[in-house]
LOFIMAR-331503 format. One record per residue: residue number from 1; residue in one letter; y, x, z of N, C-alpha, C, O in turn. Coordinates in steps of 0.05 Angstrom, whole numbers, padded with zeros to 5 digits. Atoms other than C-alpha are relative to their C-alpha. Layout:
(NUM 'a' (Y X Z) (Y X Z) (Y X Z) (Y X Z));
...
//
This chain:
(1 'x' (-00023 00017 00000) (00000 00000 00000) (00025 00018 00000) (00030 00035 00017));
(2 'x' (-00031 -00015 -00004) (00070 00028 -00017) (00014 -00002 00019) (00021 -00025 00026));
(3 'x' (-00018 00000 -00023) (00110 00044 00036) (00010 -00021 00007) (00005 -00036 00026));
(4 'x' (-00021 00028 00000) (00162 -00005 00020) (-00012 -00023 00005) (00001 -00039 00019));
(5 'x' (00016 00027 -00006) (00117 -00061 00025) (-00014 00000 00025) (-00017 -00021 00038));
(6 'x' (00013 -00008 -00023) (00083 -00036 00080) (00030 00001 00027) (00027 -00006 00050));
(7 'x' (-00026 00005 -00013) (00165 -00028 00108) (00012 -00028 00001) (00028 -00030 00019));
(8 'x' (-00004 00021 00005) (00177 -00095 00093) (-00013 -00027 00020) (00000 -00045 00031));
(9 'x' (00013 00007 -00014) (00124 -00125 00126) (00010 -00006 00029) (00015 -00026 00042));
(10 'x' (00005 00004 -00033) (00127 -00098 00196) (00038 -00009 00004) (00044 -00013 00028));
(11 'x' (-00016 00005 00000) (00201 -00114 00184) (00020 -00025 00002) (00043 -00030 00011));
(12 'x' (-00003 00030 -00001) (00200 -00181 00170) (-00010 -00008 00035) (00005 -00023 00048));
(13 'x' (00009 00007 -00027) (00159 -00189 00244) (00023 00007 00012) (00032 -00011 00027));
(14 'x' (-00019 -00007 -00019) (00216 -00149 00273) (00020 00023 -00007) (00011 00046 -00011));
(15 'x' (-00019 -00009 00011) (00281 -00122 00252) (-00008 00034 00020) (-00015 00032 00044));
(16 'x' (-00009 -00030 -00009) (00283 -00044 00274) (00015 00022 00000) (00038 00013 -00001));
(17 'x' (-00006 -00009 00008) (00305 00017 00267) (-00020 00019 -00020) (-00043 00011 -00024));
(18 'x' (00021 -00012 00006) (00276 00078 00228) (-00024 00020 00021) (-00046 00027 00014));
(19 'x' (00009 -00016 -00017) (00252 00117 00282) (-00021 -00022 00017) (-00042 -00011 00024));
(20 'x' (00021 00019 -00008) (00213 00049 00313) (-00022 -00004 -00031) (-00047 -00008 -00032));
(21 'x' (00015 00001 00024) (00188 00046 00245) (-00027 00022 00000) (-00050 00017 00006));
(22 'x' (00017 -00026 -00002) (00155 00119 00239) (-00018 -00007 00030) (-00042 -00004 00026));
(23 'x' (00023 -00008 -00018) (00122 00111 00314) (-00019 -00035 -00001) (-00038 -00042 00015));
(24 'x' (00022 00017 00002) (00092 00042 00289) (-00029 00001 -00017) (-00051 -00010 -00016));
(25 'x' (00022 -00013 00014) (00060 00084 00235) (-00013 00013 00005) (-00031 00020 -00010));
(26 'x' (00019 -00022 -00018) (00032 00129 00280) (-00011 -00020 00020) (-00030 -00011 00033));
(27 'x' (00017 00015 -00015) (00009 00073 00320) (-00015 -00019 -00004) (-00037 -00015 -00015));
(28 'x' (00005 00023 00018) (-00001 00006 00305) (-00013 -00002 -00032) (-00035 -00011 -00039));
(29 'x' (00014 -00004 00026) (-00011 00019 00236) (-00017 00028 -00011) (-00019 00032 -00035));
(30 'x' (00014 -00019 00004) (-00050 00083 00239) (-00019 00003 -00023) (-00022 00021 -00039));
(31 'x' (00020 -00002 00027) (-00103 00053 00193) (00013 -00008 -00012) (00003 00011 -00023));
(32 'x' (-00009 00020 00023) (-00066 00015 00145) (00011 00019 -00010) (00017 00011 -00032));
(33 'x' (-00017 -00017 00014) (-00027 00081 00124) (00001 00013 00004) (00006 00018 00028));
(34 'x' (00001 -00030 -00007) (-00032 00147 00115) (00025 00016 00011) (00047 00014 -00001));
(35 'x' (-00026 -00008 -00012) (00016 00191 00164) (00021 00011 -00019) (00019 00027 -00038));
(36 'x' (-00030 -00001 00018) (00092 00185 00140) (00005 00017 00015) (-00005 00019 00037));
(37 'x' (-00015 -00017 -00023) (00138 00240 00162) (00022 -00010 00006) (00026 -00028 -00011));
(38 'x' (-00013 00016 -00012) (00191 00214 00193) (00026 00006 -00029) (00037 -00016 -00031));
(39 'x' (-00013 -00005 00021) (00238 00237 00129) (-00003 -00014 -00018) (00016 -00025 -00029));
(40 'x' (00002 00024 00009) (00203 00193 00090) (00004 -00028 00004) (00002 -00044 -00015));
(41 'x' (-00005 00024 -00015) (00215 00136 00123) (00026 -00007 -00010) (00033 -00022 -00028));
(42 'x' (-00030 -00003 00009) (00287 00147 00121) (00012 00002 -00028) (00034 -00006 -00035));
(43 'x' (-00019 -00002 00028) (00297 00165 00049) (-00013 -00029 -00004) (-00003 -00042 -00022));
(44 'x' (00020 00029 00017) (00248 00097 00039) (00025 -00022 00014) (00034 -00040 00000));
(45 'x' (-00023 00018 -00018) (00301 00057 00083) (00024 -00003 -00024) (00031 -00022 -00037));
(46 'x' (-00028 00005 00011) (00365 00082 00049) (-00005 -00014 -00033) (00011 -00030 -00043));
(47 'x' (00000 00013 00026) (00332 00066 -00025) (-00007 -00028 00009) (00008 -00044 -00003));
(48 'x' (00004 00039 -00003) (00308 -00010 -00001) (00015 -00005 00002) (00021 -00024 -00012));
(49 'x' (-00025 00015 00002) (00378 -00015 00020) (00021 -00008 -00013) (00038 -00026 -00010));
(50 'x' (-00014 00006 00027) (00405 00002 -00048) (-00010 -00017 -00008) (00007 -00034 -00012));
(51 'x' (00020 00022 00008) (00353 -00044 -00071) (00016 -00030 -00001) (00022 -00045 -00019));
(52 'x' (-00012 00028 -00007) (00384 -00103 -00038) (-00025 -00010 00008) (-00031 -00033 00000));
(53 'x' (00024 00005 -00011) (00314 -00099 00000) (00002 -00009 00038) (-00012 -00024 00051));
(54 'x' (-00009 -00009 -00022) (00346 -00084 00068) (00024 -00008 00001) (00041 -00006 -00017));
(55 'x' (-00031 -00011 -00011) (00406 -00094 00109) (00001 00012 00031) (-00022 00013 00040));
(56 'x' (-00002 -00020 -00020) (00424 -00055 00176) (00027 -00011 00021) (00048 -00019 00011));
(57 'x' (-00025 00014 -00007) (00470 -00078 00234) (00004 00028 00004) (-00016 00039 -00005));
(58 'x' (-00011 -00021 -00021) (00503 -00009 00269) (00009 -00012 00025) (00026 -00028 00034));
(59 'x' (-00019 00002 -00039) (00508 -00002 00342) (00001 00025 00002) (-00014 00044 -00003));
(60 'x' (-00004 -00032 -00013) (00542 00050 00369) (-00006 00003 00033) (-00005 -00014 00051));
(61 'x' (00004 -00011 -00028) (00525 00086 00430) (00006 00021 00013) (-00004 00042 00008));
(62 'x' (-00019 -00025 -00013) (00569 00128 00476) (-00007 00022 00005) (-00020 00024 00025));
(63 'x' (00013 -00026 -00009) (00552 00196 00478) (-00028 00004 -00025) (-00036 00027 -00030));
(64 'x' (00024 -00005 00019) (00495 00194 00427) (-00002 -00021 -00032) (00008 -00043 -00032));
(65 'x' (-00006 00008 00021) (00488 00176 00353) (-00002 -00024 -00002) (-00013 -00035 00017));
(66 'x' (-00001 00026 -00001) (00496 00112 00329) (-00031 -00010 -00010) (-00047 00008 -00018));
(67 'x' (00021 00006 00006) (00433 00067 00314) (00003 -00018 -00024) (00019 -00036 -00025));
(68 'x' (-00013 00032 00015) (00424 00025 00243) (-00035 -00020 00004) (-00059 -00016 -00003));
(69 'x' (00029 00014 -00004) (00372 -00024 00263) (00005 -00022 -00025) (00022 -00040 -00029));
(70 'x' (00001 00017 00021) (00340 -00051 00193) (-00011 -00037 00006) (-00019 -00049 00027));
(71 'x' (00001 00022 -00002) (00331 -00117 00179) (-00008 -00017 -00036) (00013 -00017 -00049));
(72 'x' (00006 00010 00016) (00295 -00156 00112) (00015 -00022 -00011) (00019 -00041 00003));
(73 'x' (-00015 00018 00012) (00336 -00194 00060) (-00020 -00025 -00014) (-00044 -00024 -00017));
(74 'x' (00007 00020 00017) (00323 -00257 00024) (-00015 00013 -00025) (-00036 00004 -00034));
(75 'x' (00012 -00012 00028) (00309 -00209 -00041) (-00021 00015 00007) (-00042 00013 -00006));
(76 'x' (00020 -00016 -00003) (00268 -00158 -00004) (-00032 -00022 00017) (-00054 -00014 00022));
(77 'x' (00020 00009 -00013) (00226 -00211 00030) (-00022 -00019 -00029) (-00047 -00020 -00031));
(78 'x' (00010 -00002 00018) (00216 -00242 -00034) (-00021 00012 -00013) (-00041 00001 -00021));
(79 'x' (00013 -00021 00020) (00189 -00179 -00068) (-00026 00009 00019) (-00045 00019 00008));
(80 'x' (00025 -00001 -00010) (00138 -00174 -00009) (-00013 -00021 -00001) (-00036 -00017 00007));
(81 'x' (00023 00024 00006) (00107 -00246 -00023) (-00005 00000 -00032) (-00021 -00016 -00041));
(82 'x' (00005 00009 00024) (00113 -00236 -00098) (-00032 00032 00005) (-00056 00029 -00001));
(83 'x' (00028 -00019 -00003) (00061 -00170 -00082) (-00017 -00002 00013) (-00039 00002 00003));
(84 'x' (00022 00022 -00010) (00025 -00204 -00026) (-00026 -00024 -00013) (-00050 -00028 -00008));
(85 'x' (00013 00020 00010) (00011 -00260 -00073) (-00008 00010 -00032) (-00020 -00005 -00049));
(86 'x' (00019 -00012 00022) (-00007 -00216 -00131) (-00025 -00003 -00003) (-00035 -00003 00019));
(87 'x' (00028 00005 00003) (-00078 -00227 -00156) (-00012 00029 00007) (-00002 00048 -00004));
(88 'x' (00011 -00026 -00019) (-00123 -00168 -00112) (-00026 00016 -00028) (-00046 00009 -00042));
(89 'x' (00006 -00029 00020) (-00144 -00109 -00155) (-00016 00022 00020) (-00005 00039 00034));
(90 'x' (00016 -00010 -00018) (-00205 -00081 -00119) (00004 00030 -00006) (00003 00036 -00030));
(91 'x' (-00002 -00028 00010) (-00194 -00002 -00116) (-00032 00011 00001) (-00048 00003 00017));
(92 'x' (00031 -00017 -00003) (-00264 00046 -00132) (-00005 00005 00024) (-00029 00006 00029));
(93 'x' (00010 -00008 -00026) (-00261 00065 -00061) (00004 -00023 00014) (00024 -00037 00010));
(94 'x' (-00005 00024 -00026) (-00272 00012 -00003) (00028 00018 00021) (00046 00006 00033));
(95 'x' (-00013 -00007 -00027) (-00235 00060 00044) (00037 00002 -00008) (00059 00006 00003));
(96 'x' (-00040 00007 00009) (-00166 00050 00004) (00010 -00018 00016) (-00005 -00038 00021));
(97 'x' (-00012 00017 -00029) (-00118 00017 00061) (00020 -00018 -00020) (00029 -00038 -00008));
(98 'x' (-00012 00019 00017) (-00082 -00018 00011) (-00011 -00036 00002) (00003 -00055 -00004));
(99 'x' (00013 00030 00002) (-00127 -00083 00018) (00002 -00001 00031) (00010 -00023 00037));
(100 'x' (-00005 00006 -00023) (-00123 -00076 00091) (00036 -00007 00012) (00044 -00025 00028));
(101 'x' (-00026 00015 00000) (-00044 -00078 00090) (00013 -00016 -00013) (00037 -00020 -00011));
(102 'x' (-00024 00025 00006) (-00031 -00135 00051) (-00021 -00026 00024) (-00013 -00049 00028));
(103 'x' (00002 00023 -00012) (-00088 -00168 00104) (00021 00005 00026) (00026 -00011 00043));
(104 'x' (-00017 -00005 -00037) (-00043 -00140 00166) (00023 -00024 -00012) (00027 -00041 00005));
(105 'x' (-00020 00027 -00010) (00020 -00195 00134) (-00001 -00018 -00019) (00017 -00027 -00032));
(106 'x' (00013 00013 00009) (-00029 -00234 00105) (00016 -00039 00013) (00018 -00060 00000));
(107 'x' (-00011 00019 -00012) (00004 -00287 00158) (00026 -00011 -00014) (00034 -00034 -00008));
(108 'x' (-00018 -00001 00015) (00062 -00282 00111) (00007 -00023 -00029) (00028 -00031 -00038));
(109 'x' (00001 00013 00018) (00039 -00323 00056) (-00028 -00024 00006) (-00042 -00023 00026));
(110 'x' (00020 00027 00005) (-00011 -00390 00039) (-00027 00013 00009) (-00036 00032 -00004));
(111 'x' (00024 -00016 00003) (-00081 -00376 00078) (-00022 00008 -00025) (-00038 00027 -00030));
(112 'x' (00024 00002 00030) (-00117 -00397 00007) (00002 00027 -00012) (-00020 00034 -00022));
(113 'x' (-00011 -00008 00009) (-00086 -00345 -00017) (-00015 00032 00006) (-00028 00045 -00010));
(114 'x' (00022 -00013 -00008) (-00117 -00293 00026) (-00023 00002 -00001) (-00036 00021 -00009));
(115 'x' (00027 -00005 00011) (-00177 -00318 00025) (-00011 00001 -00030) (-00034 00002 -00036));
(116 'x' (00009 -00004 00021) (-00177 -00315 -00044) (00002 00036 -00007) (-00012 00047 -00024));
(117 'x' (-00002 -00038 00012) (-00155 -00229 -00046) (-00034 00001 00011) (-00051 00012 -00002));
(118 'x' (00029 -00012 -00020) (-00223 -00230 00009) (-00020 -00006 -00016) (-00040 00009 -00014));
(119 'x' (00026 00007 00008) (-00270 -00264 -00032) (00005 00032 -00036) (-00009 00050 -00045));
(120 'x' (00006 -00021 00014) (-00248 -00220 -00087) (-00005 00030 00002) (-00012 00044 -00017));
(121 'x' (00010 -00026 -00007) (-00258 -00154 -00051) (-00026 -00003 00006) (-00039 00017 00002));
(122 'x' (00019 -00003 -00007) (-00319 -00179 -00027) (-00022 00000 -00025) (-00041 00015 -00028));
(123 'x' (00020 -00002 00026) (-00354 -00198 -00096) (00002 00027 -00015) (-00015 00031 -00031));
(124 'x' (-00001 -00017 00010) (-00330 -00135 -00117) (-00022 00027 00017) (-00037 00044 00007));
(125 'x' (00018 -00025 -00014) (-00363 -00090 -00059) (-00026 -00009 -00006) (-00039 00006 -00020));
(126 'x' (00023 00010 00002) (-00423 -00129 -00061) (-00012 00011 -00036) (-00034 00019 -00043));
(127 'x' (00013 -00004 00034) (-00432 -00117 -00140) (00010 00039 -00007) (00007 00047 -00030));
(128 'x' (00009 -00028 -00005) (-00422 -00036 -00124) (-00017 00014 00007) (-00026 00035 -00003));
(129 'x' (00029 -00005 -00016) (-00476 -00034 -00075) (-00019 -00008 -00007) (-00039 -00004 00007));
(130 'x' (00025 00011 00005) (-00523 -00070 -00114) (00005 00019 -00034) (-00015 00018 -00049));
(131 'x' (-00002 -00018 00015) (-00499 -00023 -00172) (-00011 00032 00000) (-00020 00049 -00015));
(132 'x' (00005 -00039 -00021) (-00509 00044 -00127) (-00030 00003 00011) (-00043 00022 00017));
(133 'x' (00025 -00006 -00026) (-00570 00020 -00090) (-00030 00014 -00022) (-00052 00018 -00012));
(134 'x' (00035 -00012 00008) (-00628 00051 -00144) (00009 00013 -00014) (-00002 00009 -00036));
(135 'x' (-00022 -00022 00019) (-00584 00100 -00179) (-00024 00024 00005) (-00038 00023 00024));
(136 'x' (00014 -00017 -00011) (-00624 00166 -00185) (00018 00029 00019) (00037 00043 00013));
(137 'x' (-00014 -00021 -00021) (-00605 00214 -00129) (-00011 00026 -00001) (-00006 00042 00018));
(138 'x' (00000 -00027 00011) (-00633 00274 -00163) (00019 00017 -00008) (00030 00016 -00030));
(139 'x' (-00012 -00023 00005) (-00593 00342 -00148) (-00010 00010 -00023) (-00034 00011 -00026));
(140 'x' (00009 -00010 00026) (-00592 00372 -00222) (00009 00036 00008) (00033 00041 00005));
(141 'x' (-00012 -00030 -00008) (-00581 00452 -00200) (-00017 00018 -00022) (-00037 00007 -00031));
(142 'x' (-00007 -00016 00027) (-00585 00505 -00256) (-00024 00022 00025) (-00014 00027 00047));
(143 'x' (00024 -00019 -00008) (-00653 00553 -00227) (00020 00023 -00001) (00024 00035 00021));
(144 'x' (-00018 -00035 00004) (-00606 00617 -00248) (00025 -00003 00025) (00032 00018 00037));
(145 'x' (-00022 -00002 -00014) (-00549 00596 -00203) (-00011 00013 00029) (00007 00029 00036));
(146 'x' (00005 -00009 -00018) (-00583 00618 -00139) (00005 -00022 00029) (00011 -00012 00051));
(147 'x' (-00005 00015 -00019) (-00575 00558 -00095) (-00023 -00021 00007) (-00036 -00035 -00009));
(148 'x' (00028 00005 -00019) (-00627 00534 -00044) (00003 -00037 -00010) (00019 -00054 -00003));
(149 'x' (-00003 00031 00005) (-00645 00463 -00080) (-00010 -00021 00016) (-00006 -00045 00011));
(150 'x' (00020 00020 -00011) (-00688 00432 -00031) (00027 -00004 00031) (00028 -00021 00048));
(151 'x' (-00025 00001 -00020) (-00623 00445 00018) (00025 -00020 -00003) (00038 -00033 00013));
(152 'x' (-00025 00011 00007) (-00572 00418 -00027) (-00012 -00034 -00018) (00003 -00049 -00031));
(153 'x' (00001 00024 00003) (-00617 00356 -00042) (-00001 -00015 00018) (00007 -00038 00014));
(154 'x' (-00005 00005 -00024) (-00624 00347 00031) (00024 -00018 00005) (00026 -00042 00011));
(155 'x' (-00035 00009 -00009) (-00545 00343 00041) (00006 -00022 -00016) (00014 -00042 -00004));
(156 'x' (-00010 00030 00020) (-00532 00291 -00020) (-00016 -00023 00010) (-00006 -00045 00014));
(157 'x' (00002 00028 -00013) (-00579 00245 00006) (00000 -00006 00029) (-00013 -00025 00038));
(158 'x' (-00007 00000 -00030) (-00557 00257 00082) (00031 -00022 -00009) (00037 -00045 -00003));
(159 'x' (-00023 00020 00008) (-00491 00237 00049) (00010 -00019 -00020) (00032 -00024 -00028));
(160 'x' (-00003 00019 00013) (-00505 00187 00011) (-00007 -00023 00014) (00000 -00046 00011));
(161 'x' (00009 00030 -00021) (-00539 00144 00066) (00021 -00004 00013) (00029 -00027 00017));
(162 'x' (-00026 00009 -00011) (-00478 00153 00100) (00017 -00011 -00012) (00029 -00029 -00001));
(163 'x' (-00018 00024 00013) (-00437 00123 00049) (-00012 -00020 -00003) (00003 -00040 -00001));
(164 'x' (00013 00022 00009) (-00483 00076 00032) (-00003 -00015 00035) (-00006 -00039 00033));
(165 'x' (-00006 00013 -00021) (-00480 00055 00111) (00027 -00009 00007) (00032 -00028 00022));
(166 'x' (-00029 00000 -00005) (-00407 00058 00112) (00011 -00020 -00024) (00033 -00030 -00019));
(167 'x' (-00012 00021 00006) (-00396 00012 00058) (-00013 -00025 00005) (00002 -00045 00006));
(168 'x' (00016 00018 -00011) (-00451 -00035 00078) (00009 -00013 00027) (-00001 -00034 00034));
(169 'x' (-00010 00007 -00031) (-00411 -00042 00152) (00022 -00002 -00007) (00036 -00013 00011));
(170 'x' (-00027 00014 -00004) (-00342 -00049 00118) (-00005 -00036 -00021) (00012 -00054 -00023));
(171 'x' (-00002 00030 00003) (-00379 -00116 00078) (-00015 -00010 00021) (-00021 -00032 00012));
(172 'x' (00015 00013 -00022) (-00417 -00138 00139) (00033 -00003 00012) (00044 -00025 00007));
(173 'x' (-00028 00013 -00008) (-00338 -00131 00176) (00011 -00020 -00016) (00015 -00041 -00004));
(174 'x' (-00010 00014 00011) (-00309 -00164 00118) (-00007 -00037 -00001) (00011 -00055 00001));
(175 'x' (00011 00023 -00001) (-00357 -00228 00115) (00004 -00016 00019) (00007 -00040 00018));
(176 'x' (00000 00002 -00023) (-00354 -00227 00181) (00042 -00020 00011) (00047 -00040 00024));
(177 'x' (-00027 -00001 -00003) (-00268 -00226 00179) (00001 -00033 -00018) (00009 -00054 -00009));
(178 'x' (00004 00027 00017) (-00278 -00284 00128) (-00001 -00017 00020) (00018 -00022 00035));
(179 'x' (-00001 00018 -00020) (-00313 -00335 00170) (00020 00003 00017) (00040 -00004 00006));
(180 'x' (-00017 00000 -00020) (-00272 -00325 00226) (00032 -00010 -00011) (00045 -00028 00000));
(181 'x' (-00021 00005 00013) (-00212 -00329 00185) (00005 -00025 -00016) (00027 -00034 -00020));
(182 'x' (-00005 00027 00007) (-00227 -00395 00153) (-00007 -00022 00023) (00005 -00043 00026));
(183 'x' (-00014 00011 -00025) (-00249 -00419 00223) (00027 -00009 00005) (00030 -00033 00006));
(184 'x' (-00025 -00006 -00015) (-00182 -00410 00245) (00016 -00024 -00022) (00030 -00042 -00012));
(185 'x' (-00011 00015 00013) (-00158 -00448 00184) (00001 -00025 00004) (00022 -00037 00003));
(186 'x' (00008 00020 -00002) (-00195 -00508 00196) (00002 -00013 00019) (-00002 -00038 00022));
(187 'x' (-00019 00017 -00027) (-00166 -00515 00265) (00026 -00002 00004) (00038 -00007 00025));
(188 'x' (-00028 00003 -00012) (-00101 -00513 00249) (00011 -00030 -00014) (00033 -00040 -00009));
//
């Protein structure tokens, strides 16, 4: 997920500054986005604000710099439901955080809507793993190269069960996030 959208977001929940911003990416959103440095943040701020994505009140404060705590416009809130509600574009890797931060302000837009990105990530993982699951997992190694084959067929399929467990437990989570999630629908 692009920053900005990913700025937008936690922004719309609650106006900030940049510096609350950066330690929510190190917290709160740890998974959903790979660590920003706090420089980025800031240059991502001042362009949304050219944008007409952002606006900023200033407070000043005696003795120490002033603060601009942002705040989401009509246009920039826009441009996060028109990407929210984009049709979901499964990436090759499950572990891309991009599908996990449009579910973090998934609350943002129509539940149908969600559950329609989920069902499409999920028919998509499901039809990888049943693509991957009888693949041949024969190491092809070159006899002249000098490398121990019965070692390095070992490791590929050490780490292939591990991926192959690791995407198998993010669609068991997923299915799982589903029900629960249309639960919730059906009692409101």
């Amino acid at each position: 997920m692009k920053l900005e959208y990913f700025i937008l977001g936690v922004l719309k929940l609650r106006p900030q500054t940049g510096y609350d911003l950066k330690h929510m990416l190190d917290t709160e959103g740890i998974y959903l986005r790979p660590s920003t440095p706090l420089s980025q943040v800031y240059t991502t701020l001042k362009h949304m604000t050219a944008r007409g994505w952002l606006a900023f009140i200033e407070e000043t404060r005696e003795g120490k710099p002033d603060l601009k705590i942002y705040s989401v416009t009509p246009a920039g809130f826009q441009a996060l439901v028109d990407f929210l509600c984009a049709p979901h574009v499964p990436s090759i890797r499950y572990q891309d955080r991009e599908f996990l931060g449009i579910l973090a302000f998934s609350c943002l837009i129509e539940p149908e809507i969600t559950l329609k990105h989920c069902y499409t990530e999920l028919e998509y993982r499901r039809k990888q793993i049943a693509k991957n699951r009888n693949r041949d997992l024969t190491v092809r190694i070159d006899p002249s190269a000098g490398v121990p084959a019965v070692e390095a067929q070992f490791l590929f399929h050490q780490l292939d069960a591990y991926g192959r467990g690791a995407i198998e437990q993010y669609v068991a989570w997923l299915e799982s996030f589903i029900h629960q999630f249309e639960n919730r629908i059906q009692k409101q």
